[in-house]
N, CA, C and O atoms as a GROMACS GRO file, in nm:
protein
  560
    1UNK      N    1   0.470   0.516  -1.719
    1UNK     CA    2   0.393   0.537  -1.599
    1UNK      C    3   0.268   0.617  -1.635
    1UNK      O    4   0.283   0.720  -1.700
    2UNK      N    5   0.152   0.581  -1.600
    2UNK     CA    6   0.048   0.641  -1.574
    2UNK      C    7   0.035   0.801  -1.520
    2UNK      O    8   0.100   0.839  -1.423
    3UNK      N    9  -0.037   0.869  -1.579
    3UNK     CA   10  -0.050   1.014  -1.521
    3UNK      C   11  -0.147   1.034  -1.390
    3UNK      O   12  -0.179   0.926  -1.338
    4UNK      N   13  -0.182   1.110  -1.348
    4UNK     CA   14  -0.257   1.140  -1.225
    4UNK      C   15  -0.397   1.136  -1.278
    4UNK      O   16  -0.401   1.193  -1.387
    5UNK      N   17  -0.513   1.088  -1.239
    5UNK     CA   18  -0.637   1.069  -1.229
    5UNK      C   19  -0.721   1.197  -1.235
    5UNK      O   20  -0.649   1.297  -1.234
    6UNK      N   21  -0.833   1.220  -1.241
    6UNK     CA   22  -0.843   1.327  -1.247
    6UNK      C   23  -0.942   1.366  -1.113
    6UNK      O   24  -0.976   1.278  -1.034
    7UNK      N   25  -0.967   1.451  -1.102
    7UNK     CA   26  -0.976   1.515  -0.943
    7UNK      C   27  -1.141   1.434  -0.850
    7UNK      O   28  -1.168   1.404  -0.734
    8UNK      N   29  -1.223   1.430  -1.004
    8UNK     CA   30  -1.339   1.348  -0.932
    8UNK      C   31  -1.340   1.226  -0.927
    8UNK      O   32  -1.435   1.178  -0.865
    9UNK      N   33  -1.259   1.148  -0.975
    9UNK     CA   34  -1.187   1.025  -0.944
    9UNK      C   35  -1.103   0.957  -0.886
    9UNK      O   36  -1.086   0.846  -0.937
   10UNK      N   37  -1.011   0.992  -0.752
   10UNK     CA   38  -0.908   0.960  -0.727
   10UNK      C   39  -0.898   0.849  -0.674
   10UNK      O   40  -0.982   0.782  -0.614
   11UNK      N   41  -0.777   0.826  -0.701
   11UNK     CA   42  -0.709   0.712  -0.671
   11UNK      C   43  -0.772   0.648  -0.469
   11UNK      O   44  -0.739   0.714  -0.370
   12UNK      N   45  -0.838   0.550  -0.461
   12UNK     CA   46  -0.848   0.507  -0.299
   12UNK      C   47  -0.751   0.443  -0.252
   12UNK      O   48  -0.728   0.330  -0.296
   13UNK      N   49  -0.684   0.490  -0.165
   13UNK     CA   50  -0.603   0.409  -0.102
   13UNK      C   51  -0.619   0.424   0.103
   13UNK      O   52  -0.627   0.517   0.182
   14UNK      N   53  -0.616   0.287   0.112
   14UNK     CA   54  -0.570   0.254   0.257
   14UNK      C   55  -0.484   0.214   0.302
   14UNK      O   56  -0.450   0.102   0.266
   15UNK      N   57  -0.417   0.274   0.392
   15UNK     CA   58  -0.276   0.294   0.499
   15UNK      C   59  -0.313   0.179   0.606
   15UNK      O   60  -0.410   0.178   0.681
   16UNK      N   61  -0.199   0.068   0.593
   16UNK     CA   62  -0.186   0.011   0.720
   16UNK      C   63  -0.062  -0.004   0.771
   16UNK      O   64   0.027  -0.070   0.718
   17UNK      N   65  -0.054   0.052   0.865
   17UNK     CA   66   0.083   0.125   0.962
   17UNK      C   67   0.036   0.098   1.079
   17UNK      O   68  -0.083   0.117   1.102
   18UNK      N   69   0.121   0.047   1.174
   18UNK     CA   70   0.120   0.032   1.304
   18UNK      C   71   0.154   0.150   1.394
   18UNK      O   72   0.105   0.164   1.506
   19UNK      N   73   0.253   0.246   1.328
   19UNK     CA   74   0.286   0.347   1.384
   19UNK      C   75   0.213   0.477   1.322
   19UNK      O   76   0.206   0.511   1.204
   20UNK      N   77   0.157   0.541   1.445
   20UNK     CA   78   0.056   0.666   1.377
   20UNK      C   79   0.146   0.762   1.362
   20UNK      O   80   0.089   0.810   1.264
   21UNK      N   81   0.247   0.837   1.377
   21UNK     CA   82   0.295   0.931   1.299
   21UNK      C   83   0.329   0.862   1.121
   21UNK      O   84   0.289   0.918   1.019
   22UNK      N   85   0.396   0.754   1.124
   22UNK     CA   86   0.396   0.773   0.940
   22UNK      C   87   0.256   0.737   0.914
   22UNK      O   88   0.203   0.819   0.839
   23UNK      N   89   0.161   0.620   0.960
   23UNK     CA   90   0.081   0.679   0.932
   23UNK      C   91   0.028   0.792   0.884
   23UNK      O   92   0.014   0.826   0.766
   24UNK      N   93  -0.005   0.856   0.994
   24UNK     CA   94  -0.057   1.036   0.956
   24UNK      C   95   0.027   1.129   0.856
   24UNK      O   96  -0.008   1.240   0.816
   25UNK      N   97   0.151   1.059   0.824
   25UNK     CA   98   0.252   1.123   0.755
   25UNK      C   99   0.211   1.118   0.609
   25UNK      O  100   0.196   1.203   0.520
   26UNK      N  101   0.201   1.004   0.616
   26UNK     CA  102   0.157   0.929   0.468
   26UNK      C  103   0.020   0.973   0.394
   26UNK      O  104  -0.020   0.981   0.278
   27UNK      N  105  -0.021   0.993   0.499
   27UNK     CA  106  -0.221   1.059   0.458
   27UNK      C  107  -0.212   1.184   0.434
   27UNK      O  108  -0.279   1.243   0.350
   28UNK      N  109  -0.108   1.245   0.526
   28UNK     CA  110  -0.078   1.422   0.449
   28UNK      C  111  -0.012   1.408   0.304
   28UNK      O  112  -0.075   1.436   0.202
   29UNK      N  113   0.077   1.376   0.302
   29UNK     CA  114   0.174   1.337   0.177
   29UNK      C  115   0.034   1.304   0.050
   29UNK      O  116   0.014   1.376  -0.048
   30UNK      N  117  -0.063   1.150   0.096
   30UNK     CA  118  -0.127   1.151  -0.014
   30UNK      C  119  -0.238   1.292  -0.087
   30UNK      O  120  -0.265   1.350  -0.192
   31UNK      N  121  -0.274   1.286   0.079
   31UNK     CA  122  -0.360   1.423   0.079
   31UNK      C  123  -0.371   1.522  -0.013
   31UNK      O  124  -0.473   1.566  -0.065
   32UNK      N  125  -0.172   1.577  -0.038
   32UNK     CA  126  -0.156   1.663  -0.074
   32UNK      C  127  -0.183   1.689  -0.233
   32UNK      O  128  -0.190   1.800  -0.287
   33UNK      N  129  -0.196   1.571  -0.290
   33UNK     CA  130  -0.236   1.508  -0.431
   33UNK      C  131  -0.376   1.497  -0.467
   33UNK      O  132  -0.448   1.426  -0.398
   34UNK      N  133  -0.428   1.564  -0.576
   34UNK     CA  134  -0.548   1.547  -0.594
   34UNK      C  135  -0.620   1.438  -0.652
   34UNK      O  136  -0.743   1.440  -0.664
   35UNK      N  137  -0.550   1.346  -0.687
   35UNK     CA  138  -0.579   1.251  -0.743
   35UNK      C  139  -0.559   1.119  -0.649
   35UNK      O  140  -0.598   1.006  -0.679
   36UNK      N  141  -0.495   1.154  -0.538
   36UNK     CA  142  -0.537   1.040  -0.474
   36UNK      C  143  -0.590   1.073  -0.342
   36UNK      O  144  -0.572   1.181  -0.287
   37UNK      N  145  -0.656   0.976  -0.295
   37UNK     CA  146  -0.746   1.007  -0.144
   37UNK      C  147  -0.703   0.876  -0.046
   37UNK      O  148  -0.660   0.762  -0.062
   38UNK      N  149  -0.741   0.960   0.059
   38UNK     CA  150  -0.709   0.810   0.205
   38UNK      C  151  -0.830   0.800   0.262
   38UNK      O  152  -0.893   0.884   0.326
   39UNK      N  153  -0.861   0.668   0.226
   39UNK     CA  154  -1.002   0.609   0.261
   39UNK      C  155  -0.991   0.577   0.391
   39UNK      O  156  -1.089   0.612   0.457
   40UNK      N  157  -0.890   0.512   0.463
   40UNK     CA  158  -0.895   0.467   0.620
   40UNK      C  159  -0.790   0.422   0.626
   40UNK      O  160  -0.712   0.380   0.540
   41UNK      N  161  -0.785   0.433   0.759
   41UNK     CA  162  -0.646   0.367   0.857
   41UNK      C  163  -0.636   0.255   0.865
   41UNK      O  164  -0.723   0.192   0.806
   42UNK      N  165  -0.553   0.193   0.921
   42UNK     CA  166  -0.533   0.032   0.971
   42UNK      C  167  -0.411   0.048   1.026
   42UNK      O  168  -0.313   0.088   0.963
   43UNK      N  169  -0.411   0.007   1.185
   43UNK     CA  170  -0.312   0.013   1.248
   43UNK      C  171  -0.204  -0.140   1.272
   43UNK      O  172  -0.086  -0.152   1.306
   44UNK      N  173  -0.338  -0.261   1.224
   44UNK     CA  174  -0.300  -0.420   1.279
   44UNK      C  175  -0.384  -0.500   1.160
   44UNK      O  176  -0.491  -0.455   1.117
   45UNK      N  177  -0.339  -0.594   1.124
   45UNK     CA  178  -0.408  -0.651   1.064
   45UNK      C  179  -0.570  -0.711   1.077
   45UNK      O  180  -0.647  -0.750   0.989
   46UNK      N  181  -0.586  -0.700   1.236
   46UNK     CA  182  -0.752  -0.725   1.244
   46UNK      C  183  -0.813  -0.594   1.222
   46UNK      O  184  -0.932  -0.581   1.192
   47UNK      N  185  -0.732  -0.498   1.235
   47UNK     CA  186  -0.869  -0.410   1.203
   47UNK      C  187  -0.842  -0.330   1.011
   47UNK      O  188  -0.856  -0.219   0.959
   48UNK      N  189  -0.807  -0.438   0.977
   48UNK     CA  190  -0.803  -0.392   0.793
   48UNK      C  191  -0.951  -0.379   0.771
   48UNK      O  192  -1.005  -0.278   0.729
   49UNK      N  193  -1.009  -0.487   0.803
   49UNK     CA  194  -1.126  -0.507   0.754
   49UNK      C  195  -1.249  -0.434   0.741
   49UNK      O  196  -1.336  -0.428   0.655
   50UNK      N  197  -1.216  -0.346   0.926
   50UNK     CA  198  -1.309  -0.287   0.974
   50UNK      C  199  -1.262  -0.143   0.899
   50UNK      O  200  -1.348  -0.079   0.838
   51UNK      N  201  -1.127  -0.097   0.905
   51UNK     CA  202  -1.121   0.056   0.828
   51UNK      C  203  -1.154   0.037   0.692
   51UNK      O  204  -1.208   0.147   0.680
   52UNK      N  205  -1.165  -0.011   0.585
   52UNK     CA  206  -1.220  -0.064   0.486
   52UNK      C  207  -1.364   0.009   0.491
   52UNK      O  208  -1.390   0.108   0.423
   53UNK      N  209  -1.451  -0.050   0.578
   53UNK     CA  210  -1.572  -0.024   0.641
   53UNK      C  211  -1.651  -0.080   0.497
   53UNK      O  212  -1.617  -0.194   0.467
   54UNK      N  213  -1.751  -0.017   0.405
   54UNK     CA  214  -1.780  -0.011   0.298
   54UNK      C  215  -1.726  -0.026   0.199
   54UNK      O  216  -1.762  -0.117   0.124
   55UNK      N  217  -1.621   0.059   0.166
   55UNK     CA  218  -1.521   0.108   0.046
   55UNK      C  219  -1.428   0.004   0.020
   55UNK      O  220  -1.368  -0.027   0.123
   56UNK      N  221  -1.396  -0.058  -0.076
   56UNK     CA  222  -1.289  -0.128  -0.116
   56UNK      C  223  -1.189  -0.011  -0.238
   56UNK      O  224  -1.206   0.041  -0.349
   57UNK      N  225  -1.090  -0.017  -0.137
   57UNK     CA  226  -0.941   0.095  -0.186
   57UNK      C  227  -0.912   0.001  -0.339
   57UNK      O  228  -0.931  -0.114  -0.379
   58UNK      N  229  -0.863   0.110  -0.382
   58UNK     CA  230  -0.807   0.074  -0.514
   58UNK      C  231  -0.706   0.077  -0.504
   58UNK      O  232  -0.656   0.064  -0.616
   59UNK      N  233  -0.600   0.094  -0.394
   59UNK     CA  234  -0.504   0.063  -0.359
   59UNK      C  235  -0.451   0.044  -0.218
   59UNK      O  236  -0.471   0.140  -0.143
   60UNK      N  237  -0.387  -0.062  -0.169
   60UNK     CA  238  -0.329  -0.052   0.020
   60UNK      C  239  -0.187  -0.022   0.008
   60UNK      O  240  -0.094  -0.069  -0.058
   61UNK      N  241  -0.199   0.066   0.090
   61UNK     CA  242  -0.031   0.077   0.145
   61UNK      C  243  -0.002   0.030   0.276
   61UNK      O  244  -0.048   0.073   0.382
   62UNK      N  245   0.099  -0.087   0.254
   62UNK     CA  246   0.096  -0.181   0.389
   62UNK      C  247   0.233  -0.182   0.454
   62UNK      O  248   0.341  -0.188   0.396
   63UNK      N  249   0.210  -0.176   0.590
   63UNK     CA  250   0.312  -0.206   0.616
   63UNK      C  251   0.380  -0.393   0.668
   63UNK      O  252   0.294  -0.459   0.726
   64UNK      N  253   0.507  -0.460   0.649
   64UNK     CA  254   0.545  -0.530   0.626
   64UNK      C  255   0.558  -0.617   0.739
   64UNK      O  256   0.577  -0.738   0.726
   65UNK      N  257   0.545  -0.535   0.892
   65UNK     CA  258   0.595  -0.580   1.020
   65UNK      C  259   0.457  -0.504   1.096
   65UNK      O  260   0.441  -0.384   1.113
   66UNK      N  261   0.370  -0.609   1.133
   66UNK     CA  262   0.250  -0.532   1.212
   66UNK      C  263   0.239  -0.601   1.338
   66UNK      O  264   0.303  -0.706   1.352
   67UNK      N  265   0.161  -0.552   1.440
   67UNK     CA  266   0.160  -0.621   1.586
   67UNK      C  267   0.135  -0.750   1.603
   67UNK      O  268   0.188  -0.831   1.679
   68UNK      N  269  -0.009  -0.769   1.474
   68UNK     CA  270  -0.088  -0.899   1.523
   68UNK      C  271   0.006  -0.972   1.359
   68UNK      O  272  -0.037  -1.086   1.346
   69UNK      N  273   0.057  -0.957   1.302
   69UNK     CA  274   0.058  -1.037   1.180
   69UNK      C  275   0.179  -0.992   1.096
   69UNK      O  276   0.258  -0.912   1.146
   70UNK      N  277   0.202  -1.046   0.954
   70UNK     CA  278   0.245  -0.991   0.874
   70UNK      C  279   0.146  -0.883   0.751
   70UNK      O  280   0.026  -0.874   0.727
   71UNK      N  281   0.286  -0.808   0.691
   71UNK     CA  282   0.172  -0.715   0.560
   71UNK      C  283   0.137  -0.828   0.477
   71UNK      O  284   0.046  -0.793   0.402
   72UNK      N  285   0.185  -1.008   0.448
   72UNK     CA  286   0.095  -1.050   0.376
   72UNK      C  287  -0.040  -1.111   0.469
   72UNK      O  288  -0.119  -1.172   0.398
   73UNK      N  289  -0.067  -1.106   0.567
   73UNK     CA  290  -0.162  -1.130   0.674
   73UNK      C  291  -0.292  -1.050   0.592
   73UNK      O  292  -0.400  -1.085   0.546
   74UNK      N  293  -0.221  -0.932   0.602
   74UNK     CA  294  -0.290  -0.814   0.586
   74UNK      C  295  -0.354  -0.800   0.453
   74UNK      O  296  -0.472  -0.772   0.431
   75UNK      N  297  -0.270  -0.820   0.376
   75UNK     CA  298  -0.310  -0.837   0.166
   75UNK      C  299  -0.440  -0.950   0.146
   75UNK      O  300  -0.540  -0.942   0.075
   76UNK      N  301  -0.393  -1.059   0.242
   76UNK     CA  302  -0.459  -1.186   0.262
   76UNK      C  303  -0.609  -1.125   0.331
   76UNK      O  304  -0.696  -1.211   0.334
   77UNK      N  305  -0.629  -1.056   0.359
   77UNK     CA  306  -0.788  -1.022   0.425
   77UNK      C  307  -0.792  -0.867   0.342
   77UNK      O  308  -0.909  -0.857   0.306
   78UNK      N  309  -0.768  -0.827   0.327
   78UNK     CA  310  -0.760  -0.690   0.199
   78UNK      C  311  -0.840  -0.773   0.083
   78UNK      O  312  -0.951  -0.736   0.046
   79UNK      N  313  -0.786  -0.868   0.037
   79UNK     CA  314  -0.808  -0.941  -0.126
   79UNK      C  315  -0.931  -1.032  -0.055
   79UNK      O  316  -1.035  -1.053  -0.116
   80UNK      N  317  -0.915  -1.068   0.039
   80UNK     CA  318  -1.053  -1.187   0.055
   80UNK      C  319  -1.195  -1.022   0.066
   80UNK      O  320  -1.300  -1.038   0.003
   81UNK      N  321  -1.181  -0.920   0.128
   81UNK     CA  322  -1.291  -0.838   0.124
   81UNK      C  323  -1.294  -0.784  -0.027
   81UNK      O  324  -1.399  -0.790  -0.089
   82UNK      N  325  -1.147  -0.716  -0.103
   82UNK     CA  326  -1.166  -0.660  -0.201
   82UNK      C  327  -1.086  -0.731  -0.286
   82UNK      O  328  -0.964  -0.714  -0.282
   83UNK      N  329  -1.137  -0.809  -0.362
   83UNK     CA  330  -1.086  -0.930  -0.498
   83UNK      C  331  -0.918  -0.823  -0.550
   83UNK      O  332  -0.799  -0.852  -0.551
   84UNK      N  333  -0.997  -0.695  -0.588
   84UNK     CA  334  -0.945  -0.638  -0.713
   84UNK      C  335  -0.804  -0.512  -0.636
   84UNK      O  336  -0.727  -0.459  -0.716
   85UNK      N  337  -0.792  -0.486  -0.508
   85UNK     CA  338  -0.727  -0.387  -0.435
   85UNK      C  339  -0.590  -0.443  -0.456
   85UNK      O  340  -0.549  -0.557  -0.438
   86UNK      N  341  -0.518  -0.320  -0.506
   86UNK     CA  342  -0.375  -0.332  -0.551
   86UNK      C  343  -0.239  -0.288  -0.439
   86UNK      O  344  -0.193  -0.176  -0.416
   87UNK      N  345  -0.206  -0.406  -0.391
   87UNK     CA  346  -0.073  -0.398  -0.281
   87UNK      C  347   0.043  -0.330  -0.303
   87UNK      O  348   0.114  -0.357  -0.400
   88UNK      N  349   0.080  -0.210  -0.193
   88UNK     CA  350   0.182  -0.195  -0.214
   88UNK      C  351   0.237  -0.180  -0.057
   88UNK      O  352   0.180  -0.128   0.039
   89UNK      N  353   0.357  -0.238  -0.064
   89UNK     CA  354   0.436  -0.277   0.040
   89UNK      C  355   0.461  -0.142   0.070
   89UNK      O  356   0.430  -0.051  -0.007
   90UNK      N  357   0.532  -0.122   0.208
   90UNK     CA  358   0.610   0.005   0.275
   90UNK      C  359   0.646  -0.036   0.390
   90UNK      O  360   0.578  -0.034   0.493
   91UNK      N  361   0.801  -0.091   0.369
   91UNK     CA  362   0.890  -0.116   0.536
   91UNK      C  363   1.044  -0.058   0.540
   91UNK      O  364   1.129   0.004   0.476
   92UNK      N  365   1.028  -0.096   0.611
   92UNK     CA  366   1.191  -0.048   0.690
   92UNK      C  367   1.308  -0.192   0.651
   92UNK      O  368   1.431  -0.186   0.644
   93UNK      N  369   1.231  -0.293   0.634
   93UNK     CA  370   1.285  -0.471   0.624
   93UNK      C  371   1.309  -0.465   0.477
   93UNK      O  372   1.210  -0.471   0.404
   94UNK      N  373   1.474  -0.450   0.403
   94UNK     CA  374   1.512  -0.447   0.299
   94UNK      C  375   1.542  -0.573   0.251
   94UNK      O  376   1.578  -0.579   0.134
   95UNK      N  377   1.533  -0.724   0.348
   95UNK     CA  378   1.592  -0.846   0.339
   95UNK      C  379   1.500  -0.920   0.225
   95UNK      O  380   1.389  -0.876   0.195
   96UNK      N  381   1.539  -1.002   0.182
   96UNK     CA  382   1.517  -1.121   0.046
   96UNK      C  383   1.421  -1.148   0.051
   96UNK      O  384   1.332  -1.128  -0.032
   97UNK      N  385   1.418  -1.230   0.211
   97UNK     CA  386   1.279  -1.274   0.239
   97UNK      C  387   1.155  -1.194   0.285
   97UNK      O  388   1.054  -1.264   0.297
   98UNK      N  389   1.144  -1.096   0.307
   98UNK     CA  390   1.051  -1.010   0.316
   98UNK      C  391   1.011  -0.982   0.167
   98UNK      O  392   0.892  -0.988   0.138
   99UNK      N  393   1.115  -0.948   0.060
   99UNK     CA  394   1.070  -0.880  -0.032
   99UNK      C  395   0.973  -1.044  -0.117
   99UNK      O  396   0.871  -1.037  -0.186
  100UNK      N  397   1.036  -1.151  -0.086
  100UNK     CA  398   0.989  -1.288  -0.162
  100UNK      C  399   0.847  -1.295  -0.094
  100UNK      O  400   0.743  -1.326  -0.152
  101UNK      N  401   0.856  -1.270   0.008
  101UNK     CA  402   0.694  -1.302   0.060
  101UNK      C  403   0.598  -1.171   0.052
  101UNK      O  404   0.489  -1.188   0.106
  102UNK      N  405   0.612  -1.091   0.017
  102UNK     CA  406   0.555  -0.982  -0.101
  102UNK      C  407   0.503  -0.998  -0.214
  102UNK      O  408   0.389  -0.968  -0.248
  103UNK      N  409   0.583  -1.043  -0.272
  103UNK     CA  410   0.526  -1.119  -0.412
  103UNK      C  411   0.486  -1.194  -0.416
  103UNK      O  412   0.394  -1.195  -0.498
  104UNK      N  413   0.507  -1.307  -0.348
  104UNK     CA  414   0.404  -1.406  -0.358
  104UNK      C  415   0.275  -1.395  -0.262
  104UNK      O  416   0.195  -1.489  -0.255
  105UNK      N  417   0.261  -1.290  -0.197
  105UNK     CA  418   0.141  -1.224  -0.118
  105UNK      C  419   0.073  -1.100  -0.238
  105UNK      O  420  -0.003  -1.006  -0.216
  106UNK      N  421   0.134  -1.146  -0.363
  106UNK     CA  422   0.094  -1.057  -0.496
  106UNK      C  423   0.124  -0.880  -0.490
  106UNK      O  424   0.060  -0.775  -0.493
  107UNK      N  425   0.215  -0.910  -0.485
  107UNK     CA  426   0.258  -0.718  -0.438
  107UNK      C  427   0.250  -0.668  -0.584
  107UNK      O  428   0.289  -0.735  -0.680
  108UNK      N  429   0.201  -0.549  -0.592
  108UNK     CA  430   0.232  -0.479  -0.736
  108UNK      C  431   0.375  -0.391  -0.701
  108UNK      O  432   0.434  -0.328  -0.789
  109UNK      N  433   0.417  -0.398  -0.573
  109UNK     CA  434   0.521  -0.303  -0.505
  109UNK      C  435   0.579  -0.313  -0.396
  109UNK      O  436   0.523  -0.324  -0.287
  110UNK      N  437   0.701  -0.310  -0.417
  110UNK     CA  438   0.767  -0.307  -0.268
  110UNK      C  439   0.832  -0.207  -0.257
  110UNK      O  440   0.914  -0.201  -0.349
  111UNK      N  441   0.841  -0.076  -0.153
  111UNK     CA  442   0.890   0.018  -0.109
  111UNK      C  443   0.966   0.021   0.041
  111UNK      O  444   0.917  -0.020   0.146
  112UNK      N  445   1.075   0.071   0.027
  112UNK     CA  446   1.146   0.081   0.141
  112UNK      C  447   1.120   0.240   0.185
  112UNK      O  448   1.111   0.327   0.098
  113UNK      N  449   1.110   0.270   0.323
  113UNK     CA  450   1.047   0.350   0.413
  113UNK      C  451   1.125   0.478   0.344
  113UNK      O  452   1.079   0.586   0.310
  114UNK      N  453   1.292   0.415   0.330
  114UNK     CA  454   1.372   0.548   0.308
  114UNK      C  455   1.362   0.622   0.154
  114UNK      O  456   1.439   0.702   0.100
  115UNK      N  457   1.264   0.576   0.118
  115UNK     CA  458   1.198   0.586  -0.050
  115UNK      C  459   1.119   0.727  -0.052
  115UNK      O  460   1.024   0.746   0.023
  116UNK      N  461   1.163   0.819  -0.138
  116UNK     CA  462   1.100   0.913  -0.101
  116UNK      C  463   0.956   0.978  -0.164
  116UNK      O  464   0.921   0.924  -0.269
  117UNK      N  465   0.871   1.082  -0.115
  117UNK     CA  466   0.741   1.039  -0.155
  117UNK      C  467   0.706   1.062  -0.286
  117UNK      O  468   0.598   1.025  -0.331
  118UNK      N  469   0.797   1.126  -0.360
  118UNK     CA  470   0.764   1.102  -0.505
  118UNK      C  471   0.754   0.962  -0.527
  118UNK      O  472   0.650   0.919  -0.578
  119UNK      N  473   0.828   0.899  -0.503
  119UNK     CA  474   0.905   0.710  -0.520
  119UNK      C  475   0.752   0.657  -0.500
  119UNK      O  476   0.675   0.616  -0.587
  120UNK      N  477   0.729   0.669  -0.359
  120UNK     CA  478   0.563   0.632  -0.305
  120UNK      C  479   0.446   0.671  -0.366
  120UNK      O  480   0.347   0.597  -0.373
  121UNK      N  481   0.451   0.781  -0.410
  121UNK     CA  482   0.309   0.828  -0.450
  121UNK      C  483   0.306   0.765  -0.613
  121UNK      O  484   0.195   0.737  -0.660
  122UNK      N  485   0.444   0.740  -0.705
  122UNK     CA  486   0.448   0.719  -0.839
  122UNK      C  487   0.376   0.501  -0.847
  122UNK      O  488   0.302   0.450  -0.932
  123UNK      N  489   0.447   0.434  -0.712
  123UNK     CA  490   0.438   0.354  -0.706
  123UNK      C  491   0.289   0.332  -0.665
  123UNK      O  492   0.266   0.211  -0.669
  124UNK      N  493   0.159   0.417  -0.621
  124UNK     CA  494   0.068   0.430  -0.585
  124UNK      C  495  -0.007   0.392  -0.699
  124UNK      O  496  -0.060   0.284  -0.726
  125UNK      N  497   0.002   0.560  -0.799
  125UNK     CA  498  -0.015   0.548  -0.940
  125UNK      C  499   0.000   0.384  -0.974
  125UNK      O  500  -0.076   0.290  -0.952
  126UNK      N  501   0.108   0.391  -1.025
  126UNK     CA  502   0.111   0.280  -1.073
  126UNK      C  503  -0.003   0.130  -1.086
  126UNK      O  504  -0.075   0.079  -1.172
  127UNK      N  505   0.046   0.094  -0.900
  127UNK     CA  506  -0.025   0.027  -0.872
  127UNK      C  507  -0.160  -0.008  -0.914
  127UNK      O  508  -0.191  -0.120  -0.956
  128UNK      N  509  -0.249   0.101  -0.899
  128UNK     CA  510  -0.365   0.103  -0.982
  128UNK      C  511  -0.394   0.105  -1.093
  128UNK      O  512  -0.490   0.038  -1.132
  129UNK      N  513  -0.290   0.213  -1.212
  129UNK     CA  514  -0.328   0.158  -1.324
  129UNK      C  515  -0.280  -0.004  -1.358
  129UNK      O  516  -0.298  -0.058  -1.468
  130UNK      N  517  -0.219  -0.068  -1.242
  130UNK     CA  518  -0.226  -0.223  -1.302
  130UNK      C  519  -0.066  -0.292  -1.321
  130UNK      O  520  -0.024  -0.405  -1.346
  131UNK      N  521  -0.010  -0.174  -1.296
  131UNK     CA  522   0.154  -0.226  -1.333
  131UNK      C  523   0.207  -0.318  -1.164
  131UNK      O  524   0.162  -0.325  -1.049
  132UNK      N  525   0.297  -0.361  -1.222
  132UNK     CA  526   0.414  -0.430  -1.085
  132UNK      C  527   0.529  -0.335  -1.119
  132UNK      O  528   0.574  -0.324  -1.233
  133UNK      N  529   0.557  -0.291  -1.051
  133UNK     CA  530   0.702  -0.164  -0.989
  133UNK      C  531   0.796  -0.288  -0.885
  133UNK      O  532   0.779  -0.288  -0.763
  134UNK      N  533   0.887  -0.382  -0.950
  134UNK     CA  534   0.940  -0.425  -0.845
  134UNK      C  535   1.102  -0.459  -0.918
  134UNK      O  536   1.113  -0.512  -1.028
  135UNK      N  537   1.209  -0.419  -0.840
  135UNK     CA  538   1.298  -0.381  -0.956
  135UNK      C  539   1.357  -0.506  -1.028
  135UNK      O  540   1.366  -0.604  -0.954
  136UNK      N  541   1.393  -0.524  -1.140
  136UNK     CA  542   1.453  -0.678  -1.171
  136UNK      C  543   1.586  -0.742  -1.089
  136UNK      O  544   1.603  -0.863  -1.076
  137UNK      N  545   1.648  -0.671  -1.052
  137UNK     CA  546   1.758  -0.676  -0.977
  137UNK      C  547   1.731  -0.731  -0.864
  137UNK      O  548   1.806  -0.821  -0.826
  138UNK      N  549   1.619  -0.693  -0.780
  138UNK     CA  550   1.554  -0.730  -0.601
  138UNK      C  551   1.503  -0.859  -0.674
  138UNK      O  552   1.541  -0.954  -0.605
  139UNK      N  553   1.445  -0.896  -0.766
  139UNK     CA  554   1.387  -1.015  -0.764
  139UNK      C  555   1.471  -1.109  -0.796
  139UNK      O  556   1.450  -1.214  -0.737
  140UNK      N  557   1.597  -1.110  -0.901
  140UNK     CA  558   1.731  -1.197  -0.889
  140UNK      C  559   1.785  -1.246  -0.771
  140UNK      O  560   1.888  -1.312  -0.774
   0.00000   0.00000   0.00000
């Protein structure tokens, strides 16, 4: 695994959560890390685009079950604005098919909610330096 970035560089990542407490949960948590930063919110998949604004994240943290769509809805207009932005899943939906349509929505990661934020923030890392974190076992 990759080490932490260094402080004038951090890691971008954007949160798309339907629900604003983990939301806001998740942005303290990254916050608290100097190496990574929260570029913008996204509550639904139409407005990925717009919290984005300028900045293309070097990493999304998505969630899997959104109002207007799915998290690959969401990856799917993430990657059409930013080619190179590295997916990482975050749901509550531990089933087959959620995790299959992840990957093939190119996930570098799939995280379950009850994952704790070391688990999240390492899988963040990751993500960006370029790795897939997805266990061999979930993909059997």
């Amino acid at each position: 695994m990759s080490g932490p970035r260094k402080p004038d560089n951090p890691i971008r990542v954007l949160i798309v959560e339907d629900h604003l407490v983990v939301a806001e949960g998740l942005s303290a948590l990254l916050g608290s890390y100097s190496d990574l930063a929260v570029v913008a919110i996204a509550t639904s998949v139409a407005d990925v685009v717009v919290a984005m604004g300028t900045v293309c994240p070097d990493v999304a943290m998505v969630d899997f079950h959104l109002p207007d769509g799915t998290g690959a809805d969401a990856a799917d207009q993430i990657r059409a604005h930013c080619g190179e932005t590295a997916i990482v899943f975050l749901s509550a939906d531990d089933s087959d098919e959620r995790l299959l349509e992840a990957i093939e929505a190119g996930a570098s990661s799939y995280q379950l909610k009850s994952a704790s934020g070391e688990q999240i923030i390492e899988s963040i890392r990751a993500a960006a330096a370029g790795e897939t974190v997805i266990p061999a076992g979930a993909i059997a």
